[in-house]
C-alpha positions as CSV (number, residue, x, y, z in Angstrom):
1,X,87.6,-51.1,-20.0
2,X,88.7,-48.2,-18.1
3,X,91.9,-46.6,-18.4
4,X,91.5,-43.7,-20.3
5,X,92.1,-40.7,-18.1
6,X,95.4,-39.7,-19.4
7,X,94.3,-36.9,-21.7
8,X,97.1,-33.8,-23.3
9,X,94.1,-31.5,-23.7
10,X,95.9,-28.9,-26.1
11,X,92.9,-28.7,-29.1
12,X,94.2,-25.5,-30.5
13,X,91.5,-24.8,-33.1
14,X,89.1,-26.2,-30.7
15,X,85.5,-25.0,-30.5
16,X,84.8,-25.2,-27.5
17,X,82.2,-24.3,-24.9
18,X,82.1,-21.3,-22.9
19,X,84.0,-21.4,-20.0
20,X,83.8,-18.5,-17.5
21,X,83.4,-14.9,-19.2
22,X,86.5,-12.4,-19.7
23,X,86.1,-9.0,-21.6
24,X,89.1,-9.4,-24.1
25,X,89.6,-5.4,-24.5
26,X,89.4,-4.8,-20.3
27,X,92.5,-4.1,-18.4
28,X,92.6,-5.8,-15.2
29,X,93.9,-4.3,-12.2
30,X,97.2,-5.3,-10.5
31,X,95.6,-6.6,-7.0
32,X,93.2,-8.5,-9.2
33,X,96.1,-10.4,-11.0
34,X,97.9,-11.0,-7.6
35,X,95.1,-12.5,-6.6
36,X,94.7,-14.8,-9.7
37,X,98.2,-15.9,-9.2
38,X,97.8,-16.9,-6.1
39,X,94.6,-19.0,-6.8
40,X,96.3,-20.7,-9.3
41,X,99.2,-21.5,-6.9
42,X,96.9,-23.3,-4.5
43,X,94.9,-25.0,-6.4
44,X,97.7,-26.5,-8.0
45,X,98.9,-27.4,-4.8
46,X,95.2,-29.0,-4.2
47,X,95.0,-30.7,-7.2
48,X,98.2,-31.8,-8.7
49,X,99.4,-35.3,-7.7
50,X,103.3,-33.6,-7.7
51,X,104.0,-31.0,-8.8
52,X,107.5,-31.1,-8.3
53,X,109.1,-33.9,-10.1
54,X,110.7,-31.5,-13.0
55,X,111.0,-28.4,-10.6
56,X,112.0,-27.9,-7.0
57,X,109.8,-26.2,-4.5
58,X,112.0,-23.3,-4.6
59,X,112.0,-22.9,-8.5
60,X,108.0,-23.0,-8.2
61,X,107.7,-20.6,-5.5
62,X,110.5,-18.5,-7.2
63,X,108.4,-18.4,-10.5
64,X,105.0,-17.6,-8.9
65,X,106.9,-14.7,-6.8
66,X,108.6,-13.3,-10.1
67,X,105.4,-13.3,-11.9
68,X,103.8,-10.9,-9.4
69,X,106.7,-8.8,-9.3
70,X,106.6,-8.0,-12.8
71,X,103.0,-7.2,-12.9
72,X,102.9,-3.3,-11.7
73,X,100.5,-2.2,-14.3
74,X,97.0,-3.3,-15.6
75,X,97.0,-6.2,-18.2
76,X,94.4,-7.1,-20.7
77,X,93.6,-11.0,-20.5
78,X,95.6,-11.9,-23.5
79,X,98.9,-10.3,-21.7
80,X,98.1,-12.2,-18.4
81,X,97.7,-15.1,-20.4
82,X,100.9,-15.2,-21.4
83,X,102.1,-14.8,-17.7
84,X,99.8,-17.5,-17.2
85,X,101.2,-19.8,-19.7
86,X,105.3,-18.8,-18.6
87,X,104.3,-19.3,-15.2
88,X,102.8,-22.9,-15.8
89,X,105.7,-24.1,-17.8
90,X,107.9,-24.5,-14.3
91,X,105.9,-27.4,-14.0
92,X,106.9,-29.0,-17.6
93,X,103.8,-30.9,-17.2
94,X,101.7,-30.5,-20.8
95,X,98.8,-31.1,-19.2
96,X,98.9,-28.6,-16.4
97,X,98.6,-25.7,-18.8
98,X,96.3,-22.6,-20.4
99,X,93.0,-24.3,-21.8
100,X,93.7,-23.4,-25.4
101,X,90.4,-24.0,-26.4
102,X,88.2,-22.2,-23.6
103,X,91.0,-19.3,-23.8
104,X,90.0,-18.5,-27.1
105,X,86.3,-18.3,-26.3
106,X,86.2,-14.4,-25.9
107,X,87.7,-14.3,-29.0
108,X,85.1,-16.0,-30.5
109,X,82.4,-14.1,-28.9
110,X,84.0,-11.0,-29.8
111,X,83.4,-12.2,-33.3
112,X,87.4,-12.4,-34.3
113,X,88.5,-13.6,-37.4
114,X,91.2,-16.5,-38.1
115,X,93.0,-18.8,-40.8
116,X,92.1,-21.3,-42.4
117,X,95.4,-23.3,-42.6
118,X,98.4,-24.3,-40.3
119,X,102.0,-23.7,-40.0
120,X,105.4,-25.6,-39.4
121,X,108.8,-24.5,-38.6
122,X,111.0,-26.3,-41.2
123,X,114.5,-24.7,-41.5
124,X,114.2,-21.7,-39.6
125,X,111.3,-20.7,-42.0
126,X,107.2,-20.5,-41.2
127,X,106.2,-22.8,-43.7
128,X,102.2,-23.8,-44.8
129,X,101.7,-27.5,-43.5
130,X,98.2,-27.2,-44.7
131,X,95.6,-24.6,-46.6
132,X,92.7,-24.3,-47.3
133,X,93.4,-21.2,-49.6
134,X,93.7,-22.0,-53.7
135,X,96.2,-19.3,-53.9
136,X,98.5,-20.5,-51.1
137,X,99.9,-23.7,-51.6
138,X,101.5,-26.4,-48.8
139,X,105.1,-25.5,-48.3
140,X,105.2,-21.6,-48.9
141,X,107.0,-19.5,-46.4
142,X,104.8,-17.5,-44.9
143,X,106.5,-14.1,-44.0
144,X,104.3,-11.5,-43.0
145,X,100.5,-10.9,-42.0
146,X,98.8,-7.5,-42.8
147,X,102.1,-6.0,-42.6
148,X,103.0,-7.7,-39.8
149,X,106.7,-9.9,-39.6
150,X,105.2,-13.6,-38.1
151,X,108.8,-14.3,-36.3
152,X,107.6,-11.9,-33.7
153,X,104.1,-13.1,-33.8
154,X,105.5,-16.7,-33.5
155,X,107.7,-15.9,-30.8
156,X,104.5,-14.5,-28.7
157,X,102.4,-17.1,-28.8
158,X,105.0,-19.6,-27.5
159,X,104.5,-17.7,-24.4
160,X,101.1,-20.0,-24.4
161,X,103.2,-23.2,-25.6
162,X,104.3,-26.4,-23.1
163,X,107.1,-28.5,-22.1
164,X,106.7,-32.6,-20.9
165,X,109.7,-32.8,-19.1
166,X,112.7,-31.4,-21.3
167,X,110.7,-32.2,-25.0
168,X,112.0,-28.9,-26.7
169,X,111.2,-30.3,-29.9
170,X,107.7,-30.5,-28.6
171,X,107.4,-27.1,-27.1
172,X,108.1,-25.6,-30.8
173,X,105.9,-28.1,-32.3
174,X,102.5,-27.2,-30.3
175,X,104.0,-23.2,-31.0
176,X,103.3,-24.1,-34.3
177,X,99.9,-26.0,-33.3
178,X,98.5,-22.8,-31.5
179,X,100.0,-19.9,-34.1
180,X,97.0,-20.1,-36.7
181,X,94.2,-19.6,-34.1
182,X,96.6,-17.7,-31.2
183,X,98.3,-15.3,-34.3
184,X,94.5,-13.5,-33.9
185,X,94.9,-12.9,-30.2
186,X,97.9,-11.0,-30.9
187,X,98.3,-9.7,-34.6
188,X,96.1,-8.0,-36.5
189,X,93.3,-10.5,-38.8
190,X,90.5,-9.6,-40.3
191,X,88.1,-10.6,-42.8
192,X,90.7,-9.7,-45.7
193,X,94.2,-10.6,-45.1
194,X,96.9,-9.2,-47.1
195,X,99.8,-11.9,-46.6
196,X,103.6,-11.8,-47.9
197,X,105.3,-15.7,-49.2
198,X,107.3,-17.3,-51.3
199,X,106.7,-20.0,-52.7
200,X,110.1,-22.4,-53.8
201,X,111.3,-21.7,-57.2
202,X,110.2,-17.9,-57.3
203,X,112.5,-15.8,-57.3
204,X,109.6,-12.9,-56.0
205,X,107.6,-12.4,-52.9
206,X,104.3,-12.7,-53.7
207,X,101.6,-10.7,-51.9
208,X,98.5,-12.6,-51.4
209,X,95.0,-11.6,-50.1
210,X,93.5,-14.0,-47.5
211,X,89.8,-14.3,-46.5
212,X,89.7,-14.8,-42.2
213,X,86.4,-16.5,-40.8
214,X,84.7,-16.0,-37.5
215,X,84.7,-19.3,-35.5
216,X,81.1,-20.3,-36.9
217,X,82.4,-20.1,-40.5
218,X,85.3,-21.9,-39.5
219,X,83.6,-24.7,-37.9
220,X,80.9,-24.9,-41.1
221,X,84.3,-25.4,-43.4
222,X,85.9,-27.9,-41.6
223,X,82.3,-30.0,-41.3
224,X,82.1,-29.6,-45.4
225,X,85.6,-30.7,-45.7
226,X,85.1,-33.9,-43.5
227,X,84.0,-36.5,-45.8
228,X,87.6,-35.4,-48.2
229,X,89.9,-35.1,-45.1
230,X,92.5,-38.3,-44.4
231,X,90.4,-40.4,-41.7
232,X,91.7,-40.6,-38.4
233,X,92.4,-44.2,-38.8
234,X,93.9,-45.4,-42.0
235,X,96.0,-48.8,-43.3
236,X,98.1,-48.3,-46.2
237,X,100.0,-51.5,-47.8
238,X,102.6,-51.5,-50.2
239,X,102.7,-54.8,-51.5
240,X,105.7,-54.2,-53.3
241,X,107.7,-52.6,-50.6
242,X,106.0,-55.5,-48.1
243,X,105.1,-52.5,-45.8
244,X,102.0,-51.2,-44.0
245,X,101.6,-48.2,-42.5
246,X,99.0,-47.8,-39.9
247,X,98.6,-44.1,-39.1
248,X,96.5,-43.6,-35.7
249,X,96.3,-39.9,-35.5
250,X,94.3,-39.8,-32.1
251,X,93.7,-42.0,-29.4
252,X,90.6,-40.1,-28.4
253,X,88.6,-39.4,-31.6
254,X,85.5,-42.0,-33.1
255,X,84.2,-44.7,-30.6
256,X,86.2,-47.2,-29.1
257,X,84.2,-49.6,-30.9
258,X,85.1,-48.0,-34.8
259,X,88.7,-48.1,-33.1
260,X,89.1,-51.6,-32.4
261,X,87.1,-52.8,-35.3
262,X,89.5,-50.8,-37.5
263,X,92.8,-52.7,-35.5
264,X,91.3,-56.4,-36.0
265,X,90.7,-55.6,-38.9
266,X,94.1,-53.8,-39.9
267,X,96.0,-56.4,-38.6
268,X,93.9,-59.9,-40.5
269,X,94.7,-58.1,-43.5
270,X,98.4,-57.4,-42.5
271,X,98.4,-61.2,-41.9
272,X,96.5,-62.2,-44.9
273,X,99.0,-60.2,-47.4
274,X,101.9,-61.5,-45.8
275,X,103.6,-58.4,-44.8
276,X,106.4,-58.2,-42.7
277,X,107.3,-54.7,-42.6
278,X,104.7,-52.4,-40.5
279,X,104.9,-48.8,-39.6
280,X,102.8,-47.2,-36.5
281,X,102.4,-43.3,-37.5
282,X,101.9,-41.7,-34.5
283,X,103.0,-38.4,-35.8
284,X,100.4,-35.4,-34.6
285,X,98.5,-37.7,-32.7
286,X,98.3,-35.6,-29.1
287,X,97.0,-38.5,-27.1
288,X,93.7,-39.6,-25.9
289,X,92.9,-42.8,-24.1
290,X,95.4,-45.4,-22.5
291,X,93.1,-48.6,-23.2
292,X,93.6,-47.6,-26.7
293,X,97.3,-47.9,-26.3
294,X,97.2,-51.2,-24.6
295,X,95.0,-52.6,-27.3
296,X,97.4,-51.4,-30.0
297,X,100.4,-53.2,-28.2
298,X,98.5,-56.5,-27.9
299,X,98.8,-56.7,-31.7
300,X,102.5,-55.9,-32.1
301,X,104.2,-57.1,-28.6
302,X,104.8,-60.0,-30.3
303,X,102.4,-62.2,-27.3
304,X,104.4,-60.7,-25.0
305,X,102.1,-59.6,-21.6
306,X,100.8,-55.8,-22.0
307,X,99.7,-54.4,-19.1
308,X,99.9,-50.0,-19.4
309,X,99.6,-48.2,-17.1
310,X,101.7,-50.0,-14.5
311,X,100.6,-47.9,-12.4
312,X,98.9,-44.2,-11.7
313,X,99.3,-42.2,-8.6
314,X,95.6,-39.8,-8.7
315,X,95.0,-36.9,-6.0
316,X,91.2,-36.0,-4.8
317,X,90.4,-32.6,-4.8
318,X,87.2,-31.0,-4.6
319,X,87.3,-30.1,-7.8
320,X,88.4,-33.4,-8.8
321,X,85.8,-35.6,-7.0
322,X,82.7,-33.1,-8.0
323,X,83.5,-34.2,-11.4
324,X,83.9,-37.7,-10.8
325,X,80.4,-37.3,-9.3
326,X,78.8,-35.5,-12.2
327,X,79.9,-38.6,-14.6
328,X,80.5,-41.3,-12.2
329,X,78.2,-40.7,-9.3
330,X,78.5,-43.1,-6.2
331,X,75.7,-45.6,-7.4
332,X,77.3,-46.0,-10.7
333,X,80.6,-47.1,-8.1
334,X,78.4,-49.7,-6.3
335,X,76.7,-51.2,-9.1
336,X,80.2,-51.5,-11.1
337,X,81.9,-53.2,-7.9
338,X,78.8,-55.7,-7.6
339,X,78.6,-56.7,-11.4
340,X,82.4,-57.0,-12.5
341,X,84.1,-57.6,-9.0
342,X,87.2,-59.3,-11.1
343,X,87.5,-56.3,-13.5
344,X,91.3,-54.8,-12.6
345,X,90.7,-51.9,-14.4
346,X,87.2,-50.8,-12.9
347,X,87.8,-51.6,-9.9
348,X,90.3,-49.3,-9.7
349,X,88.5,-46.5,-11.0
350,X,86.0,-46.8,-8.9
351,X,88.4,-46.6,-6.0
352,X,90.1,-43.8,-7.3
353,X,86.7,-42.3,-7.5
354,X,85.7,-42.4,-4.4
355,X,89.4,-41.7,-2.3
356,X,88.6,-38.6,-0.2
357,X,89.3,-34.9,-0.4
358,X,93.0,-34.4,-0.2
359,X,93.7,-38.2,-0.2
360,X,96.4,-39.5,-2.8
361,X,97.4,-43.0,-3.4
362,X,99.4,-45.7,-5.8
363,X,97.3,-48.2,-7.7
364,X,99.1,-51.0,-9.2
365,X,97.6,-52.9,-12.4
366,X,98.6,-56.3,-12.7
367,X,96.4,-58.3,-14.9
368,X,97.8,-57.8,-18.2
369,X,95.5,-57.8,-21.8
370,X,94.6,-60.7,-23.6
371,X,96.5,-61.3,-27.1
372,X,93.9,-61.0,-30.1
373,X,93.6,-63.4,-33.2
374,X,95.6,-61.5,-35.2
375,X,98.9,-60.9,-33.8
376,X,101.4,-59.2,-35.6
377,X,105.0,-61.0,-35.7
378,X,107.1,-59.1,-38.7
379,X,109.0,-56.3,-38.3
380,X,108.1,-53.2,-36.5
381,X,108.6,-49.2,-36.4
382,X,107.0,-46.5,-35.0
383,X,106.7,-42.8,-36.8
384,X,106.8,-39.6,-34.4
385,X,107.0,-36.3,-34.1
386,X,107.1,-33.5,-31.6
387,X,103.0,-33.2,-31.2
388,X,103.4,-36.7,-30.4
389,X,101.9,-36.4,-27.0
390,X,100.2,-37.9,-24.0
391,X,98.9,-41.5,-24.9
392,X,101.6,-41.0,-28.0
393,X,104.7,-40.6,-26.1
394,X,103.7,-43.4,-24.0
395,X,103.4,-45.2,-26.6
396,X,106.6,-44.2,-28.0
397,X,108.2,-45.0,-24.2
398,X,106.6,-48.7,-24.2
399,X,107.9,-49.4,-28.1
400,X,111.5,-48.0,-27.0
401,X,111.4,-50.1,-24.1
402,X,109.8,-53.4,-25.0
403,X,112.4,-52.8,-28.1
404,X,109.9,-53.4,-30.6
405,X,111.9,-51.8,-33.7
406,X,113.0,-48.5,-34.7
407,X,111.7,-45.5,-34.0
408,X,111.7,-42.4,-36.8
409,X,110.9,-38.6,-37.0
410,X,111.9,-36.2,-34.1
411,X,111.4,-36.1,-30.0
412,X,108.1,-36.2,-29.0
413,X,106.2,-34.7,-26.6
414,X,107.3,-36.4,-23.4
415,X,109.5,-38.7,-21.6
416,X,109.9,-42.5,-21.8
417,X,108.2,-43.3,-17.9
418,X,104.8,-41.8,-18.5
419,X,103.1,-38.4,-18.1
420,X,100.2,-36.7,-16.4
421,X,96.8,-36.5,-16.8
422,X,93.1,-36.3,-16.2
423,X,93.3,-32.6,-16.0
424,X,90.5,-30.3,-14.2
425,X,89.4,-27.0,-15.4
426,X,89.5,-23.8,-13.5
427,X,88.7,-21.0,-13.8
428,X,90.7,-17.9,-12.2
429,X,88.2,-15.6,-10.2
430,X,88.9,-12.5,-11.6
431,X,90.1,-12.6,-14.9
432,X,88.3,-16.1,-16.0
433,X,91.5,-17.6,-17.0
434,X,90.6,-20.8,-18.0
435,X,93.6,-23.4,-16.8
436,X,93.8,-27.0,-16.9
437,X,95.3,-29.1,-13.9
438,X,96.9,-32.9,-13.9
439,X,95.1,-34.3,-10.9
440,X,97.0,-37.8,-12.0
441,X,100.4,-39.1,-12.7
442,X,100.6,-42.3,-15.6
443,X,103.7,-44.4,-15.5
444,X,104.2,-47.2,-17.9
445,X,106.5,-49.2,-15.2
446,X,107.3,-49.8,-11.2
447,X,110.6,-48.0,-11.5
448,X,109.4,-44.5,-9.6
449,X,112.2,-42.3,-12.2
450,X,111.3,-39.9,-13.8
451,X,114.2,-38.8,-16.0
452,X,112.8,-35.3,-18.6
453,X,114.5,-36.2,-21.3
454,X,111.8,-36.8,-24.9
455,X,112.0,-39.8,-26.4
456,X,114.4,-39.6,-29.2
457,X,114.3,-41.0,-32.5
458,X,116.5,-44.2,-33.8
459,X,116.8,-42.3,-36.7
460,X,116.0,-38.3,-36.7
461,X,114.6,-37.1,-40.1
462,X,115.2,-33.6,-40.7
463,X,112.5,-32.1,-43.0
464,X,112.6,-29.5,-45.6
465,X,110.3,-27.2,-47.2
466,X,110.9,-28.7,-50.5
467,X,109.1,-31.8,-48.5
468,X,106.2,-30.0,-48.2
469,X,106.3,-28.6,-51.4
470,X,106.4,-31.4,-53.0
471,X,104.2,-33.6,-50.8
472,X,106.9,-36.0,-50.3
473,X,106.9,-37.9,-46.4
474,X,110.8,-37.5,-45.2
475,X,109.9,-40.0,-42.7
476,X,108.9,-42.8,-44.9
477,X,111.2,-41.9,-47.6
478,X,113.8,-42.5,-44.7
479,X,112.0,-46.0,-44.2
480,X,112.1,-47.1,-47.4
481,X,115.8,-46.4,-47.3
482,X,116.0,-48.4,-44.5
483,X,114.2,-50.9,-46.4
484,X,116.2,-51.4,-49.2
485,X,119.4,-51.5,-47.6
């Protein structure tokens, strides 16, 4: 099945491959950058199914002409980045943003250094969510970098962050995402990092030293570390609480076959313990495929009909149909039309697939999913938090409004209607900025609105660093609470 073309492609430590050269240490000329700004604008215009459901016309002209304005001197590509990344937030559209990934490339080839952990803003402090450092343990507060104060550094590489709609919440929580591979774009890291913490109970800073790694090392680490990493899929019961928790932290990641093998197989023994008390953790999961979603649902809609997307308005663009020719070419059309003529969901790739350049159209999915053996009928609730994205805050949107339970953590990272997706790569002409545009709009129902607001929480969790510190889950403590009473 077919549906998985709404993608938030915002892989901040992602590795990956080379996407248009830039010389990190050039300065670019101002007619050059004038230029690039005005690429961007049209192909956006190309490309981008609307572009003006969270902005007016006039704000996106506005922002594009104020961008211009304020470039009157050369920039190096990491300061037009971050016009780059302003300028594309008019849209609040995550996935109409910088290419993390491909942006860093230059970086990489340059043979920068970066570290090996990741950071979270927990009561106005940079806290460690994760190391990979014996010295520096989850839930110091990480104040400064080779001298350098990180609020400033933070503040910087928001410039690169994104909105869905009005998801504040989410805009600080892909900050943090991007800060421990952006922080080497704009501070100073090296292969020995002197950095100031404190860690909770001390009552002194301590000053530790920090190995960086060039990309290669990086990627070697995290491949050693693999097999003693939390999978991306994972049941936990708690017999004694009567509670599962089935954390899903990507809809893209392993095989759709490991995926749904690991649901029927989630929910038999669900059923076969007797639980009826289940928690979906969607928390960092920053979307992937929609088929995924709509399996998931099958199990816990209670047999109620799931049919998501309900629909997707997708634009053709050159850029657009040239990649649905390199991975869908026009045989592949003909021979899926001939051989599953009843298949909703092909067919209407297929058609979408071959609209012409410039065309745009509404398809309309009305066949909804079979229910599995195993369908879940306890009690449900679904974890979030704000890099709960794409896929996620669909999913989040569909629990909310099929009123499936509560939902706990924080806002995630989009409205309740739907999102964007299927974004196509380009790459500016003279600076190789790499960009990524939505080329389709996903809404899980008929009703056209498109309100910003996130999707709030039932119950908002506020953590703290002692949480971290402790390695104690705020969310599920609030749960069990929930629980008991």
């Amino acid at each position: 099945m077919i549906k998985g073309i709404a993608y938030l492609i915002l892989f901040f430590c992602s590795l990956g491959s080379l996407f248009g050269q830039a010389n990190v240490d050039s300065l670019y000329q101002v007619v050059d950058l004038h230029e690039d700004l005005d690429q961007l604008k049209e192909k956006i215009i190309e490309i981008h199914p609307n572009p003006f459901v969270y902005c007016s016309e006039d704000e996106f002209n506005e922002a594009f002409s104020l961008s211009k304005a304020a470039i009157t001197e050369p920039m190096t590509y990491s300061e037009f980045g971050a016009v780059i990344g302003r300028v594309l937030r008019v849209l609040h559209d995550s996935h109409t943003s910088i290419n993390f990934g491909n942006y860093m490339n230059p970086y990489r080839e340059a043979g920068s250094y970066f570290l090996d952990l990741a950071v979270w803003t927990v009561e106005d402090k940079l806290i460690v969510r994760s190391s990979y450092y014996s010295s520096l343990p989850i839930g110091a507060e990480i104040i400064q970098i080779n001298g350098q104060n990180v609020n400033p550094i933070h503040a910087r590489v928001a410039a690169f962050s994104v909105y869905e709609g009005l998801s504040i919440t989410g805009f600080n929580r892909v900050n943090d995402a991007l800060f421990s591979s952006f922080c080497s774009t704009i501070g100073d890291v090296g292969r020995s990092n002197k950095i100031l913490v404190h860690i909770p109970g001390d009552t002194v800073l301590h000053r530790l030293t920090l190995r960086g790694y060039k990309s290669e090392q990086l990627k070697e680490r995290r491949k050693n570390r693999a097999d003693t990493e939390p999978s991306v899929f994972e049941l936990d019961i708690n017999e004694e609480d009567d509670l599962a928790v089935l954390k899903i932290g990507s809809f893209a990641q392993k095989s759709s076959r490991s995926y749904s093998k690991f649901l029927k197989k989630s929910f038999k023994e669900i059923q076969e313990k007797g639980i009826t008390n289940l928690a979906i953790d969607l928390r960092y999961n920053t979307g992937g495929s929609s088929a995924r979603v709509e399996e998931l649902f099958t199990y816990i809609s209670a047999g109620n009909d799931v049919m998501i997307p309900a629909n997707i308005i997708a634009k053709q663009s050159k850029e657009s149909a040239k990649r649905f020719e390199g991975r869908f070419n026009r045989f592949s059309r003909k021979l899926i039309r001939f051989l599953a003529p009843k298949n909703e969901d092909l067919q209407h790739f297929t058609a979408i697939a071959d609209y012409e350049i410039g065309h745009q159209d509404t398809v309309y999915f009305k066949v909804p999913e079979k229910s599995p053996k195993y369908v879940y009928q306890g009690e449900s609730f679904l974890l979030i938090n704000g890099l709960s994205g794409s896929a996620s805050a669909n999913s989040a949107g569909i629990f909310r409004s099929m009123d499936l339970g509560l939902i706990i953590g924080e806002p995630c990272l989009g409205p309740i209607n739907g999102t964007w997706g299927n974004p196509i790569g380009v790459s500016l002409d003279n600076t190789s900025m790499p960009v990524l545009i939505a080329s389709i709009r996903f809404n899980t129902n008929n009703s056209f609105i498109y309100r910003p607001q996130p999707v709030n929480p039932d119950i908002q969790v506020e953590w703290t660093q002692d949480h971290y510190f402790t390695k104690r889950d705020a969310d599920l403590e609030a749960l069990l609470r929930i629980l008991k009473d």
